[in-house]
N, C-alpha and C positions, 0 to 999 in steps of 0.2 A: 505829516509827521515832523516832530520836531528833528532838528540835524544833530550828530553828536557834540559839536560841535559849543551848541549851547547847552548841553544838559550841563546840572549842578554836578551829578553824577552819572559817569559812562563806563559800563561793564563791556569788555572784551574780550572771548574768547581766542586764546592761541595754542590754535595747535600747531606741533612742532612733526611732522615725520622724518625728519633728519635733523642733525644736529645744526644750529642758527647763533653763530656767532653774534654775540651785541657789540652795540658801539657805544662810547662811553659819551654818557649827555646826561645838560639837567633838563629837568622837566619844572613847566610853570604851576604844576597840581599836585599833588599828595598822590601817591600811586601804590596801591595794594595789588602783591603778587600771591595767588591762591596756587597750588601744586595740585591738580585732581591728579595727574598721573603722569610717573615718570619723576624727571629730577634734572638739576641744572644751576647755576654756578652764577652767585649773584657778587659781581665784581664793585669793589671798595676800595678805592686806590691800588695798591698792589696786592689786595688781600681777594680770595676768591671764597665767598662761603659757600658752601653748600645746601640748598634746598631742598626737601623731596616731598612726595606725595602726600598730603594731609597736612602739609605744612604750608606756611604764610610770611609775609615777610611787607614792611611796611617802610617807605622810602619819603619823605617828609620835601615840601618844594625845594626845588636849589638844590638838591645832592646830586651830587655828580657820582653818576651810576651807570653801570651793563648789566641786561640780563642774556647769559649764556644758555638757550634750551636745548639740553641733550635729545636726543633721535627719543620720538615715540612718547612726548611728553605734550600733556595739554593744563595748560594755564589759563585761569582768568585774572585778567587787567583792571583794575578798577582806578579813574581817576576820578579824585574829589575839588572841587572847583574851590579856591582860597575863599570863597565867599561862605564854606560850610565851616565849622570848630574843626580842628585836625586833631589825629594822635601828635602827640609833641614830642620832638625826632624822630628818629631811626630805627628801626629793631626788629627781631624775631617775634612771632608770634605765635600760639598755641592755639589755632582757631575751636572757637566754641562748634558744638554739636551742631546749632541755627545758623553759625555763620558758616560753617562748611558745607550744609543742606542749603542755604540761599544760592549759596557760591554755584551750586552743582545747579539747582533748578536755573539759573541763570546762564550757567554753560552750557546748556542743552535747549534752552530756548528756544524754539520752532517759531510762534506767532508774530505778533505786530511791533515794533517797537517804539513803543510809544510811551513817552515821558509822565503824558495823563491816563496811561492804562497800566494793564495788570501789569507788564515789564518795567515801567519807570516805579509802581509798589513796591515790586522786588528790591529795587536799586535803595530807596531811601530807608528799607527793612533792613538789607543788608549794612547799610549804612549806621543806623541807630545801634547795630548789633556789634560792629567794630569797635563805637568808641569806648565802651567801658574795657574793652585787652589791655592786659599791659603789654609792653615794649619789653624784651629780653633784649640786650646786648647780642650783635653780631657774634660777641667773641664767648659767649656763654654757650657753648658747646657741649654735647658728649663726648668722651674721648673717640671715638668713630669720627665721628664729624672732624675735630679737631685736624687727626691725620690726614684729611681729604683736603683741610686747609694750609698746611704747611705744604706739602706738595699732591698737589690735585693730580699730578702725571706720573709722578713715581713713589706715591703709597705703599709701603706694604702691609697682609695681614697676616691674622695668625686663619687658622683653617675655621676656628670659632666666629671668630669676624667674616669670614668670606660669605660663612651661610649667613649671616646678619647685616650686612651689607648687600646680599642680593634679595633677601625681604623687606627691607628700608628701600632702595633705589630702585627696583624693579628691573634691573641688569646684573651681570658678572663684573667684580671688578676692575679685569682685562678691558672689556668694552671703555668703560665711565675713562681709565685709563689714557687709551686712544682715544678718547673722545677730548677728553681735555687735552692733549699733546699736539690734535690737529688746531685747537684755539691758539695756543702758543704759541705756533710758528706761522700761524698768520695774522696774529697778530707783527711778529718779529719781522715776516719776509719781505714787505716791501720796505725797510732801512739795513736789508743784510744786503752785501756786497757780495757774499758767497752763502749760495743755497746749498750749495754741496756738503761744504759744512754745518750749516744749521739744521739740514737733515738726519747727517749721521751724529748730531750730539744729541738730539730727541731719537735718536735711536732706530733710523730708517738704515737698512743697508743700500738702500739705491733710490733713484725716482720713481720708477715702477711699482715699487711698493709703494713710496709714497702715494701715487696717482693712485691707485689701488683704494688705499686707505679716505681718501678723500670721495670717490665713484661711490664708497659703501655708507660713509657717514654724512658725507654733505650733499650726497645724489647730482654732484656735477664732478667734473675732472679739473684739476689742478694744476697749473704748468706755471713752477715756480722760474722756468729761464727764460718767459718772456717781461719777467719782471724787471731784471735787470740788465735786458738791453740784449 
């Protein structure tokens, strides 16, 4: 079997069962982010957009990017080798009805994975079916989305939105909430000098809640005072 390694084109399923911070990198390949389920926070210099299930999103070589996966989300990865035509930049995309039916037969994939078999057809299927998308701009938002992009941690909605917001992202707002506010402060906490305070300005009244909050969405415990000595 060929390695992934060399494929033109490499499908990966990820799934998330707790929440998985990214880390900002470029990548040497064009990389398509598919949403089967769940939602998660695609990071652009200090901009965080929003993602959710049915939705796509398309990262061009050289971007310097994070993907954030909220708890209970599963993604497929797709990277396309500089040797194949790329979409040209950056953007949002409205995945067609075949490309989100490829996406799917490919994140569930059971058999061989093999470049010259039914699996590697999928990949260059999937592939032909991308190019003709357009590119929506990052910032070409609903107003929903929008407010999750100004502040992803302290949103609020009206009670119309709440119900609309939990059939768009497959959570309560409170969750997505906390869930973005534990990204925050870890990204902040090893250059903070006091965790006590970057706690209680994200709005923890103590550690043990924090530790709490961290045991339920990152499935490990967190001990921000071994950080600074």
């Amino acid at each position: 079997m060929t390695t992934a390694a060399y494929y033109s084109i490499h499908h990966q399923l990820l799934p998330h069962p707790h929440l998985l911070p990214g880390k900002r990198q470029r990548h040497l390949k064009g990389r398509l982010l598919l949403v089967h389920q769940g939602s998660g926070l695609v990071q652009l210099g200090r901009h965080h957009y929003p993602l959710a299930a049915g939705e796509a999103a398309f990262l061009a070589a050289d971007t310097l990017f994070a993907w954030h996966g909220f708890a209970g989300t599963r993604l497929s990865q797709v990277d396309l080798s500089l040797r194949l035509a790329q979409p040209e930049g950056s953007g949002r995309i409205t995945p067609s009805p075949l490309l989100a039916a490829l996406a799917d037969k490919l994140a569930g994939w059971q058999g061989e994975r093999d470049w010259q078999g039914a699996q590697g057809r999928l990949c260059r299927a999937l592939y032909d079916e991308l190019l003709p998308h357009a590119l929506l701009p990052f910032e070409a938002q609903p107003p929903l989305y929008r407010k999750l992009t100004e502040d992803p941690a302290g949103f609020t909605l009206t009670e119309e939105e709440q119900d609309a917001f939990r059939r768009r992202f497959g959570c309560d707002a409170d969750s997505w909430r906390r869930q973005a506010t534990l990204l925050f402060i870890l990204r902040e906490l090893p250059k903070s000098a006091d965790w006590e305070g970057l706690l209680a300005r994200h709005g923890f009244a103590s550690l043990p809640q924090f530790e709490q909050d961290c045991r339920h969405w990152l499935g490990a415990p967190c001990h921000p005072g071994s950080k600074t000595g």
